[in-house]
N, CA, C and O atoms as a Tripos MOL2 file, in Angstrom:
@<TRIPOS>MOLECULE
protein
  284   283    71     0     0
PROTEIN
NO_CHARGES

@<TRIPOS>ATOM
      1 N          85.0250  126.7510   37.0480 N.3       1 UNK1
      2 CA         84.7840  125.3570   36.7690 C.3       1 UNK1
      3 C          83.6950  124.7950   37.6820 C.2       1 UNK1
      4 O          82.8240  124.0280   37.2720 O.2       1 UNK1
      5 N          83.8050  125.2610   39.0680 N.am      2 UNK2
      6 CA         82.4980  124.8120   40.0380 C.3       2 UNK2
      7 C          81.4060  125.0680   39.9340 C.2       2 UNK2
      8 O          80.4180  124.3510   40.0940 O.2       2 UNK2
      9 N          81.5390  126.7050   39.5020 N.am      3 UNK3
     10 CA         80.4610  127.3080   39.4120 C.3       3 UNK3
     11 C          78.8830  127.2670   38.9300 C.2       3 UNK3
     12 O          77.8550  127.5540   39.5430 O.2       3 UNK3
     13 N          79.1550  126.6870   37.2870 N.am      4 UNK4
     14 CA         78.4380  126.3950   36.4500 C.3       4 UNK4
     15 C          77.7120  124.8220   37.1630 C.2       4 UNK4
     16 O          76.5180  124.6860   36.8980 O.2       4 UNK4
     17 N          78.2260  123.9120   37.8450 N.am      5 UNK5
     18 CA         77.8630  122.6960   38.4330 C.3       5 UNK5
     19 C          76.9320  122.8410   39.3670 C.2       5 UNK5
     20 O          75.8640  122.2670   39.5790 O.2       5 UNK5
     21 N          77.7400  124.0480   40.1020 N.am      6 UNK6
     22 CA         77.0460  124.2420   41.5140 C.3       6 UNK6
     23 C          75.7690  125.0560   41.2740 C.2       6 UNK6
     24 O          74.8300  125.0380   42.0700 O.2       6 UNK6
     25 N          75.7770  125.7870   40.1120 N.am      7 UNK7
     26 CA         74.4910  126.6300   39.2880 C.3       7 UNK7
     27 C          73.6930  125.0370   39.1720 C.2       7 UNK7
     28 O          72.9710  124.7440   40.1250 O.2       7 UNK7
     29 N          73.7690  124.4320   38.4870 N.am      8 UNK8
     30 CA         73.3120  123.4150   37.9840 C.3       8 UNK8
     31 C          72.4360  122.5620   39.0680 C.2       8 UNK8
     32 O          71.2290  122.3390   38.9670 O.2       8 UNK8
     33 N          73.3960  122.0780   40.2540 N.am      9 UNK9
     34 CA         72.6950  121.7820   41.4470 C.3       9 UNK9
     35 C          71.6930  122.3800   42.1070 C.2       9 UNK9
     36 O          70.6610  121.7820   42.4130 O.2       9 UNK9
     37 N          71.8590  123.2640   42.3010 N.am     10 UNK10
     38 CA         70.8920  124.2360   42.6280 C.3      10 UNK10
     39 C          70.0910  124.2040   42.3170 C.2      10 UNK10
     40 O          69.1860  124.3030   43.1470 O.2      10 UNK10
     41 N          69.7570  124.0520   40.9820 N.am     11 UNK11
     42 CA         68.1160  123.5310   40.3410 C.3      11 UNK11
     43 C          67.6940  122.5740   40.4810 C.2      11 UNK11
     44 O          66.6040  122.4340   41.0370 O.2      11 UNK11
     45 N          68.4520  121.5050   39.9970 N.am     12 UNK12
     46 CA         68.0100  120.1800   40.7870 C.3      12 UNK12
     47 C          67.6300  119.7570   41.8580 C.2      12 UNK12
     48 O          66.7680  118.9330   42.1640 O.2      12 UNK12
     49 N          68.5250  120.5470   42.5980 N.am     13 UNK13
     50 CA         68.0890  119.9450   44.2280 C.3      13 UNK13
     51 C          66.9730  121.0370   44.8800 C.2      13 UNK13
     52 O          66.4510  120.9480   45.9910 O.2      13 UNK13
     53 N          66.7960  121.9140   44.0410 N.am     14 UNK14
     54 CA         65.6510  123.2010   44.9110 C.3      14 UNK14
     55 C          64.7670  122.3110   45.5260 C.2      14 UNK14
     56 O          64.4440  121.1690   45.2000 O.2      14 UNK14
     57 N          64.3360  123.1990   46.7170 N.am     15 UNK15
     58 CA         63.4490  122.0780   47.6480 C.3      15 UNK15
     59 C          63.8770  121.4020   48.8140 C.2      15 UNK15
     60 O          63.4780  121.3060   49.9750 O.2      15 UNK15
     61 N          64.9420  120.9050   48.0490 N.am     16 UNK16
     62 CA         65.4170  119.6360   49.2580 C.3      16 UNK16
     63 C          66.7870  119.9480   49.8290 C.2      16 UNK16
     64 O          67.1360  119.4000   50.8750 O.2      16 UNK16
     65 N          67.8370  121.0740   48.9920 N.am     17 UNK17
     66 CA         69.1080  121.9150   49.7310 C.3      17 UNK17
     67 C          69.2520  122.9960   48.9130 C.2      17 UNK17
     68 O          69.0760  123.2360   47.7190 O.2      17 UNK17
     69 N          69.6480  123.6270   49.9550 N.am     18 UNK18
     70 CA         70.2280  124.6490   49.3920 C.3      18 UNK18
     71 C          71.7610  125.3430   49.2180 C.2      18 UNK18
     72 O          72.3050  125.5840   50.2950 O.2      18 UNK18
     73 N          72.3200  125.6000   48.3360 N.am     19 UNK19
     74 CA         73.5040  126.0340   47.4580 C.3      19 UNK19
     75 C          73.4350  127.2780   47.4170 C.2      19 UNK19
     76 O          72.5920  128.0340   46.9350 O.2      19 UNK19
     77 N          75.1200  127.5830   48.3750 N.am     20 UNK20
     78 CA         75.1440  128.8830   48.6810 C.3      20 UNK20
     79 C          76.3570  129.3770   47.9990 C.2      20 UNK20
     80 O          77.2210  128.5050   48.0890 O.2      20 UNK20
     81 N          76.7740  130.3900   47.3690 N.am     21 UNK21
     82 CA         78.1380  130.7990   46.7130 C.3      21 UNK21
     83 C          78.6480  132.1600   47.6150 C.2      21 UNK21
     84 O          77.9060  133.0660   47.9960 O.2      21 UNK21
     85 N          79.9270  132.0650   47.8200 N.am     22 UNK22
     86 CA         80.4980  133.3040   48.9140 C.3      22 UNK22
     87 C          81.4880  133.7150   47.8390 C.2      22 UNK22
     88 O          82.1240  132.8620   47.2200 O.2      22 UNK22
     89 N          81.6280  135.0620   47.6060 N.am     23 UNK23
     90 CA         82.8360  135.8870   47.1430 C.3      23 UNK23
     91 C          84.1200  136.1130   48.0600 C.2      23 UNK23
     92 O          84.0710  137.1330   48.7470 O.2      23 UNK23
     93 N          85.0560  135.4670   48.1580 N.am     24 UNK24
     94 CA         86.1310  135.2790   49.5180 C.3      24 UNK24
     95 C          86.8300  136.7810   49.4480 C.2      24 UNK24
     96 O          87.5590  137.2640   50.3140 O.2      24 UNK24
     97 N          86.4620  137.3450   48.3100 N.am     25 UNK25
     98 CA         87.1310  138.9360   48.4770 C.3      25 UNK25
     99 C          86.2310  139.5510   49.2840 C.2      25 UNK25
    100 O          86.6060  140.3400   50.1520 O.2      25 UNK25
    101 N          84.9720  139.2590   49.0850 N.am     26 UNK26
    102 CA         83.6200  140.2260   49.8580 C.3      26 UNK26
    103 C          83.6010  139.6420   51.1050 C.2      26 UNK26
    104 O          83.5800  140.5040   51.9840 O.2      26 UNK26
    105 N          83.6000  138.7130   51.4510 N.am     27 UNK27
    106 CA         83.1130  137.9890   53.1500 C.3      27 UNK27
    107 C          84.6410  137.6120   53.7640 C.2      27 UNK27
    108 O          84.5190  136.4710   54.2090 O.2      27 UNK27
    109 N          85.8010  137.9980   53.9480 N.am     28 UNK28
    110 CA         86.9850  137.8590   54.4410 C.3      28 UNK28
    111 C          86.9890  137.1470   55.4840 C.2      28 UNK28
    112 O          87.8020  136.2720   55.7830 O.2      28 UNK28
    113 N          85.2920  137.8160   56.5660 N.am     29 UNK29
    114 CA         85.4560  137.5610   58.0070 C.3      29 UNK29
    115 C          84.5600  135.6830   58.0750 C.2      29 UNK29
    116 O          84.6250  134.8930   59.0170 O.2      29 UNK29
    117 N          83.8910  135.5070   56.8740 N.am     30 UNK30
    118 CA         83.4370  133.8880   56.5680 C.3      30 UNK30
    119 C          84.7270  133.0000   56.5380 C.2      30 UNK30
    120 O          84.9410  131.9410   57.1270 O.2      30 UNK30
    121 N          85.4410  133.6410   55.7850 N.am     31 UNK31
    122 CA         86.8640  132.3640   55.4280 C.3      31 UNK31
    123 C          87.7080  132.6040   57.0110 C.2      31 UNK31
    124 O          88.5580  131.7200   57.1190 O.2      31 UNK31
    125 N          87.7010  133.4900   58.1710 N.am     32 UNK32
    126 CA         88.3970  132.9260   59.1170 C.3      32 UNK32
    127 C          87.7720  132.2470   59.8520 C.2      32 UNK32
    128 O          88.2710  131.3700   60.5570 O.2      32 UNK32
    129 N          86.0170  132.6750   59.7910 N.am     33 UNK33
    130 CA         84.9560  131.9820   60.2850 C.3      33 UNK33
    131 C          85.1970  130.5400   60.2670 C.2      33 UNK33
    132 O          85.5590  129.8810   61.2420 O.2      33 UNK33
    133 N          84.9870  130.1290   59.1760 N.am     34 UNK34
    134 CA         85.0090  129.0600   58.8060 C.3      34 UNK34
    135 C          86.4570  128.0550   58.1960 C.2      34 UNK34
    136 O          86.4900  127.1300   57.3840 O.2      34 UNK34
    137 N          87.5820  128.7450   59.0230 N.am     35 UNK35
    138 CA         88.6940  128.5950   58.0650 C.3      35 UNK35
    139 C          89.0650  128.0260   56.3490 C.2      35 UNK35
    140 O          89.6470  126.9860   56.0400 O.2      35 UNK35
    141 N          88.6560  128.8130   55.6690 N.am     36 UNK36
    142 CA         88.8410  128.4080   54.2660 C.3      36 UNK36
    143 C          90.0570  129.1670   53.8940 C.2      36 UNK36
    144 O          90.2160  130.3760   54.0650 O.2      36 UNK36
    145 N          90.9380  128.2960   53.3420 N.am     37 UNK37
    146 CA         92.3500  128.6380   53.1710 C.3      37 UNK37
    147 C          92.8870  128.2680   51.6700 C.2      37 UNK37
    148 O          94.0380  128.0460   51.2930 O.2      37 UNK37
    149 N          91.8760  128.2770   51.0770 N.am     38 UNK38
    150 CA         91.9590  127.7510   49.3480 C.3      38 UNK38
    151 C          90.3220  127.6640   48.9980 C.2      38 UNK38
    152 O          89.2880  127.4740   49.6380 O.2      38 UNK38
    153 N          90.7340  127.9410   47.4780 N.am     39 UNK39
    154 CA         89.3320  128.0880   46.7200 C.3      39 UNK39
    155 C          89.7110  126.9290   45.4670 C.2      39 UNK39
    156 O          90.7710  126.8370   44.8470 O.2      39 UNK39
    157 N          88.9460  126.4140   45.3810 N.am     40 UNK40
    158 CA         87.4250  125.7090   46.3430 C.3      40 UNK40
    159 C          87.2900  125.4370   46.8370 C.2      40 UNK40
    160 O          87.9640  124.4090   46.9060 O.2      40 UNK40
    161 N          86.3400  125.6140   48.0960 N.am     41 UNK41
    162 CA         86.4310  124.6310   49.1860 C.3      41 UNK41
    163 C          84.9210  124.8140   49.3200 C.2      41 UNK41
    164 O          84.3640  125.9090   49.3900 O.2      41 UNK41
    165 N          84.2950  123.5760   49.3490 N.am     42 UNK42
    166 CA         82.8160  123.5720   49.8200 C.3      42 UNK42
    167 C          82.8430  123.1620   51.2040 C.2      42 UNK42
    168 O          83.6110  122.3840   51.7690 O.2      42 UNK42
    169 N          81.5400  124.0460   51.7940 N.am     43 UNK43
    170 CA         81.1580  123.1520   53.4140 C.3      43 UNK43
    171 C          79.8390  122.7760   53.0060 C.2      43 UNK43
    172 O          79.1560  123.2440   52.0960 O.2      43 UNK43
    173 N          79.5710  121.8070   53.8630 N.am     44 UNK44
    174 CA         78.0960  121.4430   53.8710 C.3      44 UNK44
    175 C          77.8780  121.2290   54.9860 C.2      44 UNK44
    176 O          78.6470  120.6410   55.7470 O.2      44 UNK44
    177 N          76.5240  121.7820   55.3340 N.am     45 UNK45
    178 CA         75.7200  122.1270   56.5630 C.3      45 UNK45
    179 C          74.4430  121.5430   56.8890 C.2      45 UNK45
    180 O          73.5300  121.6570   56.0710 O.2      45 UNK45
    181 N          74.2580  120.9320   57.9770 N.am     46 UNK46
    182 CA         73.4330  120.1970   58.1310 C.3      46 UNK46
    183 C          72.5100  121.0090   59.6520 C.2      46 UNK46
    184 O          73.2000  120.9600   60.6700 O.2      46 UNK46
    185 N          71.7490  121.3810   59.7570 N.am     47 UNK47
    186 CA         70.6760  122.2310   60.7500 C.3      47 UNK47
    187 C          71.5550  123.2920   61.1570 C.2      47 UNK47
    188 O          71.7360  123.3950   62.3700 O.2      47 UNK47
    189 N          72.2810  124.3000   60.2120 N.am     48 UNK48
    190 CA         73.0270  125.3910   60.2680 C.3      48 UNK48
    191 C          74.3160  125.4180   61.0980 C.2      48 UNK48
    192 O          74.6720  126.3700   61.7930 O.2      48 UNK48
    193 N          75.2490  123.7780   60.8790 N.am     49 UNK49
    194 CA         76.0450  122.8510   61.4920 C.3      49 UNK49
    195 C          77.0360  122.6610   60.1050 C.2      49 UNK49
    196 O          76.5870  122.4180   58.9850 O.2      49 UNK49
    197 N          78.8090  122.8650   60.5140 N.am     50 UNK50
    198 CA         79.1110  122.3650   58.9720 C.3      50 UNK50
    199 C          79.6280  121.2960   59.4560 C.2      50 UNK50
    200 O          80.4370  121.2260   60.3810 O.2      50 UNK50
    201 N          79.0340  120.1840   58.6540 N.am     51 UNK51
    202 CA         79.5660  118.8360   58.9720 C.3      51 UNK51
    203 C          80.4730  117.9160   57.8650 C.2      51 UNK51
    204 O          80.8480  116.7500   57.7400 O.2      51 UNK51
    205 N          80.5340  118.6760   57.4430 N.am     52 UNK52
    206 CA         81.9740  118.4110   56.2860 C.3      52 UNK52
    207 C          82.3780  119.3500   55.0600 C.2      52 UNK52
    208 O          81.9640  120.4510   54.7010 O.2      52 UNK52
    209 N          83.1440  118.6670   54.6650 N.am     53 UNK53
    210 CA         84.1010  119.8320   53.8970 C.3      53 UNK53
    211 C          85.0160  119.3980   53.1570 C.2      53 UNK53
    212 O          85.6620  118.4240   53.5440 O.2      53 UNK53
    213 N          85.3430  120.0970   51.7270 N.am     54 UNK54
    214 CA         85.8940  119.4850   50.8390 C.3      54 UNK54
    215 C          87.0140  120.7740   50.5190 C.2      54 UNK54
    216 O          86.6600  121.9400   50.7000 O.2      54 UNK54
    217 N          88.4100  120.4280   50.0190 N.am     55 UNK55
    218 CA         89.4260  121.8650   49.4650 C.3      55 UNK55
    219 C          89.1900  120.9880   48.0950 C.2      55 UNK55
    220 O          89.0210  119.7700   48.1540 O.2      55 UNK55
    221 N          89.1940  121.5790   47.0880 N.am     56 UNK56
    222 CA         89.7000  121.1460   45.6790 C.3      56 UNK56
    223 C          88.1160  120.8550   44.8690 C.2      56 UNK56
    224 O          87.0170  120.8260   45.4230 O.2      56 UNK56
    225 N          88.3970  120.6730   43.4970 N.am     57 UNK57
    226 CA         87.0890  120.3480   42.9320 C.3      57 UNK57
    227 C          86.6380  118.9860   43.3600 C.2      57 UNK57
    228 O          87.3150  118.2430   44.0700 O.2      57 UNK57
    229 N          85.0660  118.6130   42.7280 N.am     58 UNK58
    230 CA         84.6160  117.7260   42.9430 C.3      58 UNK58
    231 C          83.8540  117.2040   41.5350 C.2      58 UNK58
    232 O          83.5630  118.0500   40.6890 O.2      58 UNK58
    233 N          83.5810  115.9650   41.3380 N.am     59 UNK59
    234 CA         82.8540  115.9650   40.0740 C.3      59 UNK59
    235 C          81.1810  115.6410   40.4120 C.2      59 UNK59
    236 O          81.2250  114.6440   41.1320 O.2      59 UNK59
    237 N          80.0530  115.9420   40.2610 N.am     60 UNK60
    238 CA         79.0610  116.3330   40.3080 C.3      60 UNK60
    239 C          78.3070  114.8630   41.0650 C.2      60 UNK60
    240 O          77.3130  114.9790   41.7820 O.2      60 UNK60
    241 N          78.8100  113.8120   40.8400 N.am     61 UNK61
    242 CA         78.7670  112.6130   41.4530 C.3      61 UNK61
    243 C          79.5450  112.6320   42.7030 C.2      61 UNK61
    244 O          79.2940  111.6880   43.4520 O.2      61 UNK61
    245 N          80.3970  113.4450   43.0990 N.am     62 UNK62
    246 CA         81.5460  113.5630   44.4640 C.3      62 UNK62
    247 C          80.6470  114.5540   45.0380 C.2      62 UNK62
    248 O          80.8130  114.8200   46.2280 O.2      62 UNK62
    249 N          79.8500  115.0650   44.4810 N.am     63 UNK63
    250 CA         78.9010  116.4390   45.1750 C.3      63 UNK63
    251 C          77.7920  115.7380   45.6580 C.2      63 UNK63
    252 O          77.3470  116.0600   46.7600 O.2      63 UNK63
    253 N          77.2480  114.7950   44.9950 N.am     64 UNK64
    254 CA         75.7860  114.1890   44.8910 C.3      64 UNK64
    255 C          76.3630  113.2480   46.0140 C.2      64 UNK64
    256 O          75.5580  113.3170   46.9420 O.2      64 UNK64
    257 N          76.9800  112.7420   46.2130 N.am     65 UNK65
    258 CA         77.3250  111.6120   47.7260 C.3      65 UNK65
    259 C          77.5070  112.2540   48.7390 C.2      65 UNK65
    260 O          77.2170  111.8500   49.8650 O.2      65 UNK65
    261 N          77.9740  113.2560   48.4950 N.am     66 UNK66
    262 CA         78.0790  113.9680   49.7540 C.3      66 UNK66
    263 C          77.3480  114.6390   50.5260 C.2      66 UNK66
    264 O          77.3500  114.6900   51.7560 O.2      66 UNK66
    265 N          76.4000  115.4190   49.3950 N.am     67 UNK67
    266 CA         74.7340  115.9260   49.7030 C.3      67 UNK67
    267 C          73.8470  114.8040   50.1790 C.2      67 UNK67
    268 O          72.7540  115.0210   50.7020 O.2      67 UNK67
    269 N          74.3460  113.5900   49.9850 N.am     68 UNK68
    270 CA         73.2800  112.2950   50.6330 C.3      68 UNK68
    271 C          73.7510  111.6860   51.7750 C.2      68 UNK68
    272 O          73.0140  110.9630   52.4460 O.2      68 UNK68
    273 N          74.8700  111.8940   52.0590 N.am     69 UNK69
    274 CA         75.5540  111.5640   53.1170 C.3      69 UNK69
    275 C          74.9100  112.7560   54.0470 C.2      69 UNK69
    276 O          74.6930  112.4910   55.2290 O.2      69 UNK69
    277 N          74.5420  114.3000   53.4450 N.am     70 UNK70
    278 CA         74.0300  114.9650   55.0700 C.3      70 UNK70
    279 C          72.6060  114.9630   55.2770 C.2      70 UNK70
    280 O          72.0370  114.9840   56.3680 O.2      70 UNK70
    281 N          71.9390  114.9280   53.8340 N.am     71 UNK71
    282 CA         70.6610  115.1600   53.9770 C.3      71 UNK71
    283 C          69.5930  113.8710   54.3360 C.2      71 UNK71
    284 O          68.3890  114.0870   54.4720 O.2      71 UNK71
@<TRIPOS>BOND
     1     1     2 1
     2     2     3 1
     3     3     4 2
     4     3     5 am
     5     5     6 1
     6     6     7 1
     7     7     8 2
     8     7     9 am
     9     9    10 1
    10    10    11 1
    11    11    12 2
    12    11    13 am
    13    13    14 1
    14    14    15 1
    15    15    16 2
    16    15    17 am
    17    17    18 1
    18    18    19 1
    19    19    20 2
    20    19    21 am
    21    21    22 1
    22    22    23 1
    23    23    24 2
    24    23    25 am
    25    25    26 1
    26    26    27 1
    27    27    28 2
    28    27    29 am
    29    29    30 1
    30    30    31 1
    31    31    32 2
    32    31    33 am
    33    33    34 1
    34    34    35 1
    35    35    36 2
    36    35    37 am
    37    37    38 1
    38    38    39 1
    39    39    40 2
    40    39    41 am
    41    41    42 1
    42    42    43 1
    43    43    44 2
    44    43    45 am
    45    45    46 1
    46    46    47 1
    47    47    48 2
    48    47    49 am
    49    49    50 1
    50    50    51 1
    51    51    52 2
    52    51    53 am
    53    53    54 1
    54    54    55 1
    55    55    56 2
    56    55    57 am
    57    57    58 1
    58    58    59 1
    59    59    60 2
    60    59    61 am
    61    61    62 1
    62    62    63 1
    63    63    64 2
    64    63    65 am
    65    65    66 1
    66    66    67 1
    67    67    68 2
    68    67    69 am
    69    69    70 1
    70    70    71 1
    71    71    72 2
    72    71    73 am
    73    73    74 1
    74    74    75 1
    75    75    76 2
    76    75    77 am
    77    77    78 1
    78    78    79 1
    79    79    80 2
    80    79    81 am
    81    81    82 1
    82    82    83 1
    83    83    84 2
    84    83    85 am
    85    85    86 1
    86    86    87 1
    87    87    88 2
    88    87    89 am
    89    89    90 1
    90    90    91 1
    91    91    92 2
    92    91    93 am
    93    93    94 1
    94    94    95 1
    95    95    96 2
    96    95    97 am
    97    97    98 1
    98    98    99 1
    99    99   100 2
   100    99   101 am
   101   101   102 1
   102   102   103 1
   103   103   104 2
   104   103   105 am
   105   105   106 1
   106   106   107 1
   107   107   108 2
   108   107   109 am
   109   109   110 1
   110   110   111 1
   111   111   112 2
   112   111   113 am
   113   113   114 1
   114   114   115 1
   115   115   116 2
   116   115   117 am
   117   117   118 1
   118   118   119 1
   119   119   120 2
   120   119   121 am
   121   121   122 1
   122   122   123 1
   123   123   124 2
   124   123   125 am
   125   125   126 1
   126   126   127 1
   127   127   128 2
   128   127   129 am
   129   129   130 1
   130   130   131 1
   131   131   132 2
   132   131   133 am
   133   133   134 1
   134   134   135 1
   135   135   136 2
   136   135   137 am
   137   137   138 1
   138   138   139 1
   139   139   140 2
   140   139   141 am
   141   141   142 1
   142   142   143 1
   143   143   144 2
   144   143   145 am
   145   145   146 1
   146   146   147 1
   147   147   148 2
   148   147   149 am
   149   149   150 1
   150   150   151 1
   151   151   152 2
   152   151   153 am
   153   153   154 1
   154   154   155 1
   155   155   156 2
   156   155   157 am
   157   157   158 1
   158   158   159 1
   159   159   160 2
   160   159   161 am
   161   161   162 1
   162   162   163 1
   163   163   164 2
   164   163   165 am
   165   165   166 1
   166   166   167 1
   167   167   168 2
   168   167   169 am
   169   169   170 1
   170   170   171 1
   171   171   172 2
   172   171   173 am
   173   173   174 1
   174   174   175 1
   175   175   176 2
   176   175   177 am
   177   177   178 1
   178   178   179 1
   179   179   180 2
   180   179   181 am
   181   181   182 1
   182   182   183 1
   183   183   184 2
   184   183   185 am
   185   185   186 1
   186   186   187 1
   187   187   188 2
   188   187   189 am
   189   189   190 1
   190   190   191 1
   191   191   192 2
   192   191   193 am
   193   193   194 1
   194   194   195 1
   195   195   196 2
   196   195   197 am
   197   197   198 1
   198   198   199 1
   199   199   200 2
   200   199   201 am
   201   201   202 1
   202   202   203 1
   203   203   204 2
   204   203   205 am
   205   205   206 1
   206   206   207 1
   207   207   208 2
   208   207   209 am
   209   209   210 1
   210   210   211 1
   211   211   212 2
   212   211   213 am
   213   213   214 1
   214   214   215 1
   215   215   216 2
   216   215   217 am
   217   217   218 1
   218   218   219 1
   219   219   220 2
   220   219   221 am
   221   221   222 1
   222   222   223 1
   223   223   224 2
   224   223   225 am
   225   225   226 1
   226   226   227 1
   227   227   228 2
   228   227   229 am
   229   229   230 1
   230   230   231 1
   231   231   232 2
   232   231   233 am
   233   233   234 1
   234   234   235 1
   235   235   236 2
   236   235   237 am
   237   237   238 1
   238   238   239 1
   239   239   240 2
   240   239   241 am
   241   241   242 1
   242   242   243 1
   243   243   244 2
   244   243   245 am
   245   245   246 1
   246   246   247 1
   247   247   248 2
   248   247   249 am
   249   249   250 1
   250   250   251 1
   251   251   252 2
   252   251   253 am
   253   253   254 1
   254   254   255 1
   255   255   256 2
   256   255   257 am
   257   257   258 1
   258   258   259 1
   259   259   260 2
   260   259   261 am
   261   261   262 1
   262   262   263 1
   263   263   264 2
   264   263   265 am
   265   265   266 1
   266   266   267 1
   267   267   268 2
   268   267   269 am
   269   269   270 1
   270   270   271 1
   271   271   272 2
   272   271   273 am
   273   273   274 1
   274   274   275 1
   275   275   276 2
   276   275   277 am
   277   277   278 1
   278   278   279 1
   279   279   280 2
   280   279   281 am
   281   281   282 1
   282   282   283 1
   283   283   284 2
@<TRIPOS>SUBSTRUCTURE
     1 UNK1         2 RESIDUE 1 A UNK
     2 UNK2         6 RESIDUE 1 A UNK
     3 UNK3        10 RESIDUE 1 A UNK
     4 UNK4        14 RESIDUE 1 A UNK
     5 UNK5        18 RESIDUE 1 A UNK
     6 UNK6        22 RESIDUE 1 A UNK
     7 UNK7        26 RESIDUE 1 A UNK
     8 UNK8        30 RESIDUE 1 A UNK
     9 UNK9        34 RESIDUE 1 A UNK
    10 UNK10       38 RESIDUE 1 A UNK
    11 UNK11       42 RESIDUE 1 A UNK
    12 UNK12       46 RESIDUE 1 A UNK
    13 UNK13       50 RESIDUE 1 A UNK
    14 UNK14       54 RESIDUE 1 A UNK
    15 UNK15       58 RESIDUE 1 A UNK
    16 UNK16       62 RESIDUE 1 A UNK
    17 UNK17       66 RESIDUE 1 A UNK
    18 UNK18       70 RESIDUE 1 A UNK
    19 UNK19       74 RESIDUE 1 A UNK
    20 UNK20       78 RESIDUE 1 A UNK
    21 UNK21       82 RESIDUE 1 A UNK
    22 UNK22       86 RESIDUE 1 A UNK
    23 UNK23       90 RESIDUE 1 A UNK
    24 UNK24       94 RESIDUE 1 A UNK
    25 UNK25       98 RESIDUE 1 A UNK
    26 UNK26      102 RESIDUE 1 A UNK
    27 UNK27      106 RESIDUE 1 A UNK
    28 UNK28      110 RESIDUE 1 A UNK
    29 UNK29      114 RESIDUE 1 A UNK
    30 UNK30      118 RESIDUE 1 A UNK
    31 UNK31      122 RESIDUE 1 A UNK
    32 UNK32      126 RESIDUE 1 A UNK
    33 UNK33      130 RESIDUE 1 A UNK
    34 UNK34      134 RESIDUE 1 A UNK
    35 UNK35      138 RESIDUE 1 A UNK
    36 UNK36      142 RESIDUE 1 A UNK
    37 UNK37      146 RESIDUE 1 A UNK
    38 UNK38      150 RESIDUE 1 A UNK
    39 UNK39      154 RESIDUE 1 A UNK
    40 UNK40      158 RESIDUE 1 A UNK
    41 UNK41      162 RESIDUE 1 A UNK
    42 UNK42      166 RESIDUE 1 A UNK
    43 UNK43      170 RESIDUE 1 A UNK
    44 UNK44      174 RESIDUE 1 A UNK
    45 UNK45      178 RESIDUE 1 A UNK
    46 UNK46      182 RESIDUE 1 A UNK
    47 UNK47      186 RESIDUE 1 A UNK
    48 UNK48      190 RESIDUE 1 A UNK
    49 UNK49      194 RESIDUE 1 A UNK
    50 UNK50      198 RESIDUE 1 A UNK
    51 UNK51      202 RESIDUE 1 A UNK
    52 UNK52      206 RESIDUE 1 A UNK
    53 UNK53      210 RESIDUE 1 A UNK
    54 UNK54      214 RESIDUE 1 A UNK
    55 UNK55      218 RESIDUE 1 A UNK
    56 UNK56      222 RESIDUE 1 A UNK
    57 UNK57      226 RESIDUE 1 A UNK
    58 UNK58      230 RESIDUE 1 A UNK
    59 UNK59      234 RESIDUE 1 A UNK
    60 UNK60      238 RESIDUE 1 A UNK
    61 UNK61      242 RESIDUE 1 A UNK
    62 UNK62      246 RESIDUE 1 A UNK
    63 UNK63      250 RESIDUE 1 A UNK
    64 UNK64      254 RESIDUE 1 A UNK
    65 UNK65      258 RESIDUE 1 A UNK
    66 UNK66      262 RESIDUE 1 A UNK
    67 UNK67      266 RESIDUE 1 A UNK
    68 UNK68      270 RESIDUE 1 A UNK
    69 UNK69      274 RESIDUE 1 A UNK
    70 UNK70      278 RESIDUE 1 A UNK
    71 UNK71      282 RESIDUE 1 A UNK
C-alpha cells in the first residue's frame, strides 16, 4: 500500500529528497539500528540525522507535511 506512493514520491520530489526503501528481512541489523519494530514505519532524515518518524501508514498529504517540516 506504501509502496506504490512512496514510488510515486520519489519522482516528484527527485532533486530536492530522497526516498529510500529497506527490505527488513535483508537489513535486520537497520531495524535494531534504528529501532523499527513494525512495518511501516518511515524515518526521515535530515543531514544524515533521523529527525522523525512515523509506525503505520500515511496518506500522501501526511507524507508531504512531513517532508516540509524537514526540508
Amino acid at each position: 500500500m506504501m509502496m506504490p506512493l512512496l514510488d510515486q514520491l520519489a519522482l516528484e520530489k527527485a532533486g530536492t529528497v530522497k526516498i529510500g526503501k529497506v527490505n527488513i528481512a535483508d537489513c535486520a541489523s537497520l531495524c535494531v539500528q534504528f529501532n523499527v519494530v513494525a512495518v511501516p514505519t518511515l524515518l526521515f532524515f535530515k543531514d544524515g540525522k533521523p529527525v522523525d518518524r512515523v509506525t503505520g501508514t500515511l496518506s500522501k498529504d501526511g507524507i508531504m507535511k512531513r517532508l516540509a517540516a524537514v526540508v
